[in-house]
N, C-alpha and C positions, 0 to 999 in steps of 0.2 A: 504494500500500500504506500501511499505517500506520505511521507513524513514533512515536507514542507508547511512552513506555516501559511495559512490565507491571507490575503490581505486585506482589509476592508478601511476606504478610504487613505489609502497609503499604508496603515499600520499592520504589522504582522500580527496577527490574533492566533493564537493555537495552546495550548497550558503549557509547551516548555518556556514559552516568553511569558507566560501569564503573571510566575512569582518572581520575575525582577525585570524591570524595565532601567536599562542603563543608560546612562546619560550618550548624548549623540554625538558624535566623535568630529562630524560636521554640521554645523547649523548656518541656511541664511536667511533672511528673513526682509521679505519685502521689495522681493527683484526687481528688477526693471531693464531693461533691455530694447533698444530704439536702431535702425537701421539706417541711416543718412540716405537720401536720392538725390540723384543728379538735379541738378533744377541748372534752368538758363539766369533764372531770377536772381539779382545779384543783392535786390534792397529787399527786406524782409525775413520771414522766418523760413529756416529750410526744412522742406516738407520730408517727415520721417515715417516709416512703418514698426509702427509696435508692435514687435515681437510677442511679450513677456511684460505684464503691469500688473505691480505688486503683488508677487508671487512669493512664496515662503516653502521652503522645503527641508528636510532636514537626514544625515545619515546614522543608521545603530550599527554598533559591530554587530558580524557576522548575517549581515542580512544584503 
């Protein structure tokens, strides 16, 4: 059978993880990420594609 854990909504849920939850080895919080385009426009603001807008995510050992 499978012993991985499920994930539901990012987190691993399964009772090996159940009795300790260890702190995250990587955390960031509140992404943001913007892609510059070419504009001919020289006055004004340069037109960007967002990626990625306050996005938060975070890593556990072993997962």
């Amino acid at each position: 059978m499978n012993n991985l854990p499920q994930t539901v909504g990012g987190r691993a849920q399964s009772d090996s993880y159940a009795s300790h939850d260890p702190a995250a080895i990587l955390e960031a919080v509140h992404l943001r990420k913007m892609f510059p385009l070419r504009s001919l426009n020289i006055l004004g603001e340069k037109p960007v594609v967002h990626a990625v807008e306050d996005t938060s995510l975070a890593l556990y050992p072993g997962r």
